[in-house]
Structure formats: C-alpha cells, structure tokens
mmCIF file of the N, C-alpha and C atoms, coordinates in Angstrom:
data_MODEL
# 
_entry.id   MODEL 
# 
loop_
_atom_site.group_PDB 
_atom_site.id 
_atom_site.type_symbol 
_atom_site.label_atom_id 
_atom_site.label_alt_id 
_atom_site.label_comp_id 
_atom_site.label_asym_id 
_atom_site.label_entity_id 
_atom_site.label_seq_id 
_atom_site.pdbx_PDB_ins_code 
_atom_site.Cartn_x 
_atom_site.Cartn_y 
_atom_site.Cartn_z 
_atom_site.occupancy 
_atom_site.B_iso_or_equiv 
_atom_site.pdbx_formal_charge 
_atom_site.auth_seq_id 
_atom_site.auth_comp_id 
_atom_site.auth_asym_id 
_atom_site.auth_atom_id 
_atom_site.pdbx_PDB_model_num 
ATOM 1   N N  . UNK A 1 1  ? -116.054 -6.863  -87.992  1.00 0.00 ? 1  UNK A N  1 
ATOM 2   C CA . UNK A 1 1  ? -114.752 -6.922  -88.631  1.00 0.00 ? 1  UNK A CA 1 
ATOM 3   C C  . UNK A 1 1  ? -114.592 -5.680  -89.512  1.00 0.00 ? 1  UNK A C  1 
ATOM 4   N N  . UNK A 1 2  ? -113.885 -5.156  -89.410  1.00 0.00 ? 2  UNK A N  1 
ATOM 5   C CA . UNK A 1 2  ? -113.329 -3.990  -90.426  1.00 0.00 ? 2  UNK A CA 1 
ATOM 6   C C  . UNK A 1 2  ? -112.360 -4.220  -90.861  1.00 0.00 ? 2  UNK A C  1 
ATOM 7   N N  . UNK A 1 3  ? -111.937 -4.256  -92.919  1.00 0.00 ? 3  UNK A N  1 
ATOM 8   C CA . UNK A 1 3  ? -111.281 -4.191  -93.460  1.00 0.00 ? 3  UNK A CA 1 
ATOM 9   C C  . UNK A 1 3  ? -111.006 -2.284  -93.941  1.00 0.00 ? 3  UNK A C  1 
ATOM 10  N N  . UNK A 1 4  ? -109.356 -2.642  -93.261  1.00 0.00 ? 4  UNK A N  1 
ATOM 11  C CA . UNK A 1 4  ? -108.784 -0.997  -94.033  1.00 0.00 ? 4  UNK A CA 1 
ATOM 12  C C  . UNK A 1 4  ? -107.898 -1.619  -95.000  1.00 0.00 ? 4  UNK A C  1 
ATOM 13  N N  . UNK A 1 5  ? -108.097 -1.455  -96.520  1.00 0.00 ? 5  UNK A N  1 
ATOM 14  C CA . UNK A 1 5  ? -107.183 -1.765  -97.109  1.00 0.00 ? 5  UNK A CA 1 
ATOM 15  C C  . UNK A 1 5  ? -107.197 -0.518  -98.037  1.00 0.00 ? 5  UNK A C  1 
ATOM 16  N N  . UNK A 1 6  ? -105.873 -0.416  -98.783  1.00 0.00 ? 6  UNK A N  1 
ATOM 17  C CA . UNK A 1 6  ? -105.401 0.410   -99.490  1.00 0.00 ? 6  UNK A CA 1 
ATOM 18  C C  . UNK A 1 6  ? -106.151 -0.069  -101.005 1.00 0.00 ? 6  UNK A C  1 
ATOM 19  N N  . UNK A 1 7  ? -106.829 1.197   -102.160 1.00 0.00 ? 7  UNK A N  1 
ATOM 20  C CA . UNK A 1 7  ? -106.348 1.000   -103.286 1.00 0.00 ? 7  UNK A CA 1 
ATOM 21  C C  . UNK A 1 7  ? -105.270 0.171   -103.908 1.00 0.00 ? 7  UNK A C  1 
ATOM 22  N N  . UNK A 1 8  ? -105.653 -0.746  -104.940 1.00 0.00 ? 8  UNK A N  1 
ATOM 23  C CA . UNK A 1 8  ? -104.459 -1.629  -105.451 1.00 0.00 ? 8  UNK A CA 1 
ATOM 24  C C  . UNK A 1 8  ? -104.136 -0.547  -106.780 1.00 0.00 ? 8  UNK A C  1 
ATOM 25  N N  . UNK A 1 9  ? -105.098 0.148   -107.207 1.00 0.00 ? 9  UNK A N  1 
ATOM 26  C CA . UNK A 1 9  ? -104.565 0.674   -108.211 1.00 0.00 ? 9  UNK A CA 1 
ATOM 27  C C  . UNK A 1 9  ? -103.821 1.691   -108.148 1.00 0.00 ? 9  UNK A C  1 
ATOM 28  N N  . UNK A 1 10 ? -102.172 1.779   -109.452 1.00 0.00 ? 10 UNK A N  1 
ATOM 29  C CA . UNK A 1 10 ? -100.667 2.638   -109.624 1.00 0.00 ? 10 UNK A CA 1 
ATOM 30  C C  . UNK A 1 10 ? -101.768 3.790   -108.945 1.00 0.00 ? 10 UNK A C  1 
ATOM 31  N N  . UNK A 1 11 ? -100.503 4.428   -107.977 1.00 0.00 ? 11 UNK A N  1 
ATOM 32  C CA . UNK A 1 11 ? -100.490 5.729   -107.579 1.00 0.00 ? 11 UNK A CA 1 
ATOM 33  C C  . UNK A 1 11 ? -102.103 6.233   -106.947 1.00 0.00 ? 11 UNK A C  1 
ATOM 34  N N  . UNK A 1 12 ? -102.856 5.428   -106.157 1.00 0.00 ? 12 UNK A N  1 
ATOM 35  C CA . UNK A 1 12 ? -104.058 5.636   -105.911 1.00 0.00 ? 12 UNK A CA 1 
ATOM 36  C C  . UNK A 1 12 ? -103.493 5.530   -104.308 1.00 0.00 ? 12 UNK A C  1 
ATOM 37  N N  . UNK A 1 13 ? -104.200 6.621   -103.564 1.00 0.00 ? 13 UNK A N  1 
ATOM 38  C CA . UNK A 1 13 ? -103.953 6.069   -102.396 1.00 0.00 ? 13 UNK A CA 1 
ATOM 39  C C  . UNK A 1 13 ? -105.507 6.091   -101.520 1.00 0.00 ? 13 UNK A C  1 
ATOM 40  N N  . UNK A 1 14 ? -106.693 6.182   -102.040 1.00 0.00 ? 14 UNK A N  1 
ATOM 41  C CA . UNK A 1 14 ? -107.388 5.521   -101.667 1.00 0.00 ? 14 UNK A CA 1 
ATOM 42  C C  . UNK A 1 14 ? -108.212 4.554   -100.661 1.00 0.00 ? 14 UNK A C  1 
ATOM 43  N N  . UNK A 1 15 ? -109.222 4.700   -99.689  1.00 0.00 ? 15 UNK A N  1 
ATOM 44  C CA . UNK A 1 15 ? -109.394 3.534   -99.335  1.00 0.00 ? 15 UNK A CA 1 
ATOM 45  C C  . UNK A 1 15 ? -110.372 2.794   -100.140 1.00 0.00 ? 15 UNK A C  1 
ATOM 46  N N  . UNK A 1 16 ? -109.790 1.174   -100.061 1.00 0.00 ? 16 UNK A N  1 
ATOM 47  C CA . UNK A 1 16 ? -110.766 0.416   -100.768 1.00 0.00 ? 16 UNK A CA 1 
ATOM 48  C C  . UNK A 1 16 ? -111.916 0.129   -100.339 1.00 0.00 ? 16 UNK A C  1 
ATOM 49  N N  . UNK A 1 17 ? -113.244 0.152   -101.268 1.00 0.00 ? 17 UNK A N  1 
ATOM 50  C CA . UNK A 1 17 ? -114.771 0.415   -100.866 1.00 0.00 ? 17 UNK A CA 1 
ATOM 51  C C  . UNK A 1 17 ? -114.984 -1.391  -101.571 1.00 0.00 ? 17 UNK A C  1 
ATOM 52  N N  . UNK A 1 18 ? -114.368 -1.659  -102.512 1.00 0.00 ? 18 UNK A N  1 
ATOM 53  C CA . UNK A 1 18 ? -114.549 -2.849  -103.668 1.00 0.00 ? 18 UNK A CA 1 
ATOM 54  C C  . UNK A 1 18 ? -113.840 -3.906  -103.964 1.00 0.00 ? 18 UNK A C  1 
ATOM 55  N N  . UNK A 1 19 ? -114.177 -5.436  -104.056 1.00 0.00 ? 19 UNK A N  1 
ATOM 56  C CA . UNK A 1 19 ? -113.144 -5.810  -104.726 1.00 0.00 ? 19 UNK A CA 1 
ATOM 57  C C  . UNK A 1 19 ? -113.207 -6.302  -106.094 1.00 0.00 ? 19 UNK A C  1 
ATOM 58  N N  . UNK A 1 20 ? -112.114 -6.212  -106.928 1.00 0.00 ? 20 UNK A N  1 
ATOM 59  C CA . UNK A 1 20 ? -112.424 -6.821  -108.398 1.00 0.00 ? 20 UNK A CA 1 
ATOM 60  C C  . UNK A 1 20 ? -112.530 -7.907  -108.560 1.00 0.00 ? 20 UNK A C  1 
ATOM 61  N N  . UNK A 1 21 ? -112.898 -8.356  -110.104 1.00 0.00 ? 21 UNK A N  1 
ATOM 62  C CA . UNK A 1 21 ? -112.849 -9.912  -110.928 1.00 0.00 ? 21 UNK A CA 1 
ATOM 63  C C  . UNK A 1 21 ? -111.397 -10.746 -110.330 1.00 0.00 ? 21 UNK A C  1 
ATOM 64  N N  . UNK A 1 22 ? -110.264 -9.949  -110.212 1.00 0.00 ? 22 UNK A N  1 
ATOM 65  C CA . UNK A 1 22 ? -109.090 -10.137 -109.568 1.00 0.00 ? 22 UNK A CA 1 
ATOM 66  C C  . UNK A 1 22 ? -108.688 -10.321 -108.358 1.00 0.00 ? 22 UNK A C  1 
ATOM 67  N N  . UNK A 1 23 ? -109.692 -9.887  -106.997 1.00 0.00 ? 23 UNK A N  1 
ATOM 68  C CA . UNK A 1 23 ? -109.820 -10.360 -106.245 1.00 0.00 ? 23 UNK A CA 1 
ATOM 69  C C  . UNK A 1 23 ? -108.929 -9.353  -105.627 1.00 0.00 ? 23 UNK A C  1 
ATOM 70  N N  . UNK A 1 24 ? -108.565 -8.151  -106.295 1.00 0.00 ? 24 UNK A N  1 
ATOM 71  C CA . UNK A 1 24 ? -107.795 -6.706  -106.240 1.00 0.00 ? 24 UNK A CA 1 
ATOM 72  C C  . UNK A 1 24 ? -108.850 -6.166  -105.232 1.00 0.00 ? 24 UNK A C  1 
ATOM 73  N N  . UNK A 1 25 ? -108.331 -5.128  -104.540 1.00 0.00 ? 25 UNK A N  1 
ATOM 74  C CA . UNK A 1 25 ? -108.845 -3.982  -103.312 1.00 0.00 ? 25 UNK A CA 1 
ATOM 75  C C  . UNK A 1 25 ? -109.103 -2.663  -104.448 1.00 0.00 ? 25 UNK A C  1 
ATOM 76  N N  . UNK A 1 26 ? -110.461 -2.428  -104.873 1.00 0.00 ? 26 UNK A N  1 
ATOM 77  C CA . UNK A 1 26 ? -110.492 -0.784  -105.751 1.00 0.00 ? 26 UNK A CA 1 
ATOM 78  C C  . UNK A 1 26 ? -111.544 -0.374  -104.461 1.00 0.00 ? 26 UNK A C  1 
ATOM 79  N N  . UNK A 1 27 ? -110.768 1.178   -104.859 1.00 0.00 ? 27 UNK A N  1 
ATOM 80  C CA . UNK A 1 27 ? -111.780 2.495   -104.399 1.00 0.00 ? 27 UNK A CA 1 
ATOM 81  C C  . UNK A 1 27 ? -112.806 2.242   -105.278 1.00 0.00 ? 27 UNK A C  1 
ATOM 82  N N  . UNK A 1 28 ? -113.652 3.357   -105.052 1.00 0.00 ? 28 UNK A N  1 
ATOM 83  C CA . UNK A 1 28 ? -114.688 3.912   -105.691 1.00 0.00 ? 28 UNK A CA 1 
ATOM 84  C C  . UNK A 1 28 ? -114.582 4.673   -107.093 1.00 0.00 ? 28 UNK A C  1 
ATOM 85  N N  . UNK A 1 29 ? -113.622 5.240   -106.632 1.00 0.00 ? 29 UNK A N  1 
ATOM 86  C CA . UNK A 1 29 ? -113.380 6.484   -107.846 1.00 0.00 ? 29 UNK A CA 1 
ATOM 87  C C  . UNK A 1 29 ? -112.503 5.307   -108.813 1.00 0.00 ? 29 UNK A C  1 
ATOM 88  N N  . UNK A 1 30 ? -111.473 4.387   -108.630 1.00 0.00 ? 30 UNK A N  1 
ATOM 89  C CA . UNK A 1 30 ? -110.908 3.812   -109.794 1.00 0.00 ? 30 UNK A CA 1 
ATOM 90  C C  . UNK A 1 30 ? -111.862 2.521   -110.089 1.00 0.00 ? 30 UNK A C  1 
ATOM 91  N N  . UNK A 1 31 ? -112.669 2.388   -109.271 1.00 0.00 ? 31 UNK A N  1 
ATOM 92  C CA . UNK A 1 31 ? -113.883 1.529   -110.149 1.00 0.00 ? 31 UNK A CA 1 
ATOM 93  C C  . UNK A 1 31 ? -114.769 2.116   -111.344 1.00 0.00 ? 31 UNK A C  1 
ATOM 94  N N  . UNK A 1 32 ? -114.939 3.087   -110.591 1.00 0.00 ? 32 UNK A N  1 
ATOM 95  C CA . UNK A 1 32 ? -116.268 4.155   -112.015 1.00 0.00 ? 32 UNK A CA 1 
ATOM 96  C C  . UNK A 1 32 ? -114.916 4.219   -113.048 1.00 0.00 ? 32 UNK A C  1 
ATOM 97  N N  . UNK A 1 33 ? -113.629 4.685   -112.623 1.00 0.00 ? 33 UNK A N  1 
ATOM 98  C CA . UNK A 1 33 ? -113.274 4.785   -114.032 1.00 0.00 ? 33 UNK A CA 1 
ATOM 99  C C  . UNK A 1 33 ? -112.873 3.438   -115.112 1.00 0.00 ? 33 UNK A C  1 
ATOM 100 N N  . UNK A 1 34 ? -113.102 2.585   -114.208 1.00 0.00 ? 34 UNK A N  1 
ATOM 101 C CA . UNK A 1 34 ? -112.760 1.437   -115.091 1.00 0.00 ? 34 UNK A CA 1 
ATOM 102 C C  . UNK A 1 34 ? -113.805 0.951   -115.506 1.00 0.00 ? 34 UNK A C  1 
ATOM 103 N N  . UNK A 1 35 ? -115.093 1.489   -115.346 1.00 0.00 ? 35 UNK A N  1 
ATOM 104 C CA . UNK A 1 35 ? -116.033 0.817   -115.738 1.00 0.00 ? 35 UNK A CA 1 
ATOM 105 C C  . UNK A 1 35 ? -116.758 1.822   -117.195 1.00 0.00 ? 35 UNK A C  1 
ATOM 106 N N  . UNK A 1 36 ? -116.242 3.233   -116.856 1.00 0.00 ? 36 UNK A N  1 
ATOM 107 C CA . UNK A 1 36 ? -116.747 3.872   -118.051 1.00 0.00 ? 36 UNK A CA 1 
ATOM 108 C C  . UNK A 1 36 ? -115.461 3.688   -118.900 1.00 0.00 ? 36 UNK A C  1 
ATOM 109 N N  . UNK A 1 37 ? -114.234 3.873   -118.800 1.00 0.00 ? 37 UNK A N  1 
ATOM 110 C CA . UNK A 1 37 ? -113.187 3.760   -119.932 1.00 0.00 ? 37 UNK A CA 1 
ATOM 111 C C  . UNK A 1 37 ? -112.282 2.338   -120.030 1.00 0.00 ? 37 UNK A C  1 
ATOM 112 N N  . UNK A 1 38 ? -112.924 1.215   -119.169 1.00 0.00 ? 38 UNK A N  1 
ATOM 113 C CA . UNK A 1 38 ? -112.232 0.217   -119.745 1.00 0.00 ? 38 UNK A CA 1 
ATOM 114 C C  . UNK A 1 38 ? -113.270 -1.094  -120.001 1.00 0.00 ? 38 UNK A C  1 
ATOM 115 N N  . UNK A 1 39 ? -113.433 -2.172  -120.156 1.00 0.00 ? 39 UNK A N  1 
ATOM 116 C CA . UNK A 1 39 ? -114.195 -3.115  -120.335 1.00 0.00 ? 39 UNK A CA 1 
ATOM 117 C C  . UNK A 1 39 ? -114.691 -4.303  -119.528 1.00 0.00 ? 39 UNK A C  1 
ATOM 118 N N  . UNK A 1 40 ? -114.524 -3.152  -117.818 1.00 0.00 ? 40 UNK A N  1 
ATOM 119 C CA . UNK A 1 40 ? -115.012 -4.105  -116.798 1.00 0.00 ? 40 UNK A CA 1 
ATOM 120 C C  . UNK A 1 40 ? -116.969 -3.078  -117.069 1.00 0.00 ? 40 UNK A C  1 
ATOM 121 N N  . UNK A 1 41 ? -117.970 -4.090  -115.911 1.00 0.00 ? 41 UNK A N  1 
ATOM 122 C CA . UNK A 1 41 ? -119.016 -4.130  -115.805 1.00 0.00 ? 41 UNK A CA 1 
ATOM 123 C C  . UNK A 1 41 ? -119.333 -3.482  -114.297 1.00 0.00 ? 41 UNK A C  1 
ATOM 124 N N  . UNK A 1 42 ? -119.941 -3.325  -113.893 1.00 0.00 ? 42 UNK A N  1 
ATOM 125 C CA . UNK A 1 42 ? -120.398 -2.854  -112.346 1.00 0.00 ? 42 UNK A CA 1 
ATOM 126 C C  . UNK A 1 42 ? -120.248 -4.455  -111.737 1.00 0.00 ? 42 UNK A C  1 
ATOM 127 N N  . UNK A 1 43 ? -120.891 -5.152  -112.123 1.00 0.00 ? 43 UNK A N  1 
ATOM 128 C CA . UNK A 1 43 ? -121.389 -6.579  -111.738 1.00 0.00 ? 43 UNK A CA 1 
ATOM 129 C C  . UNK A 1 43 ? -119.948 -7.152  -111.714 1.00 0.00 ? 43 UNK A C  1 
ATOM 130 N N  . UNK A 1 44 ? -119.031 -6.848  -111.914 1.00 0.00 ? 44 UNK A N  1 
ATOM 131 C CA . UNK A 1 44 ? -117.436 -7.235  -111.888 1.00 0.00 ? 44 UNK A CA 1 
ATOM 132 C C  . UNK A 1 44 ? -116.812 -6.551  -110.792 1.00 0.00 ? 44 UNK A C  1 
ATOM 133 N N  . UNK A 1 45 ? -117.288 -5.717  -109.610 1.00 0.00 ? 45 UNK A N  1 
ATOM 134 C CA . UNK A 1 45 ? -117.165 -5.512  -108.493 1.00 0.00 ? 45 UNK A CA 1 
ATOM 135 C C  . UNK A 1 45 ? -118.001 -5.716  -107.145 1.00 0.00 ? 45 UNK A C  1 
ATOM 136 N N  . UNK A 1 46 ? -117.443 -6.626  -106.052 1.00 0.00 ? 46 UNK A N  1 
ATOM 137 C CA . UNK A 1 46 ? -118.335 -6.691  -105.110 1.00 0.00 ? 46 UNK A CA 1 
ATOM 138 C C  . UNK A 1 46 ? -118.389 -5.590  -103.446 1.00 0.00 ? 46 UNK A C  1 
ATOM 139 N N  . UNK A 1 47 ? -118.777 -5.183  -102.726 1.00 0.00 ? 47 UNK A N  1 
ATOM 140 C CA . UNK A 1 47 ? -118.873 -4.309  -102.359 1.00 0.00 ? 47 UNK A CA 1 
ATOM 141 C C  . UNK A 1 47 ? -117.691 -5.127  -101.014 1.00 0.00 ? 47 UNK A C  1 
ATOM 142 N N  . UNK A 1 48 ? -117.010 -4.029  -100.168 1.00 0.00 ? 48 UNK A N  1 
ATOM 143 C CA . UNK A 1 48 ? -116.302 -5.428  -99.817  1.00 0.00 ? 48 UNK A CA 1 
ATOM 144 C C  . UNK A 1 48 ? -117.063 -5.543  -98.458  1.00 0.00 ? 48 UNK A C  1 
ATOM 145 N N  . UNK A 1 49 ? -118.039 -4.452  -98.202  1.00 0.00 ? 49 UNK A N  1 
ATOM 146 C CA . UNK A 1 49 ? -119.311 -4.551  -97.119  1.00 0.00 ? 49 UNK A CA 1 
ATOM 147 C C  . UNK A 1 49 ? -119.487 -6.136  -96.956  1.00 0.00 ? 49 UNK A C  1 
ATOM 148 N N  . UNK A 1 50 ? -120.166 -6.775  -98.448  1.00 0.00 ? 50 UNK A N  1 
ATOM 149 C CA . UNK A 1 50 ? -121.095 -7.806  -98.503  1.00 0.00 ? 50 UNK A CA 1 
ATOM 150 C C  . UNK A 1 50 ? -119.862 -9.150  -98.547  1.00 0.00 ? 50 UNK A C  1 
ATOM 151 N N  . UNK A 1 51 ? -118.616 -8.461  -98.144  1.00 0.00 ? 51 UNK A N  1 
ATOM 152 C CA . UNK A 1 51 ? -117.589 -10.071 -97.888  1.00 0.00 ? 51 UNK A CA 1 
ATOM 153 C C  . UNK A 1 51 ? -117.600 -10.236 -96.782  1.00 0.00 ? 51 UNK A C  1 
ATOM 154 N N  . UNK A 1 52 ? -118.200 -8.943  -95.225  1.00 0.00 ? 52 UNK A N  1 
ATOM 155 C CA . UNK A 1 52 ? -118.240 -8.818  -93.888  1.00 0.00 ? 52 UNK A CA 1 
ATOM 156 C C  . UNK A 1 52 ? -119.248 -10.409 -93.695  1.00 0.00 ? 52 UNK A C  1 
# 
C-alpha cells in the first residue's frame, strides 16, 4: 500500500513522511520544526511507514 499524501501544514507542499498527535499528514522538515520551536516531542509523531 502506498500512501501519497500532501503536508497538512499552511503553505507546505511537501510529501508527508509522518503523522501527528492530530492524526494530521507532516513532512519531515515541518516536524523537526515543530519539535525544536514548538512544544510537540519526537514521540508525538508516528512514521506513517509503521501505519503500512
């Protein structure tokens, strides 16, 4: 099964590698940044590999 989904995050166009606490589609790149400048955790994203 292959999921292509888009970045959920404004103005990202992205493909999504992750999903959030939200159950949101993140890239890579707007995960690291939410994890160094906002008050999510690594462990608050699952890979979306390991939902295959």
């Amino acid at each position: 099964m292959n999921i292509d989904e888009q970045c959920a995050y404004y103005h990202c166009e992205n493909e999504a590698e992750f999903i959030d606490e939200l159950a949101d589609f993140v890239c890579c790149e707007c995960m690291e940044r939410e994890v160094k400048q906002g008050s999510a955790t690594y462990e608050d994203f699952e890979s979306i590999g390991e939902k295959l």
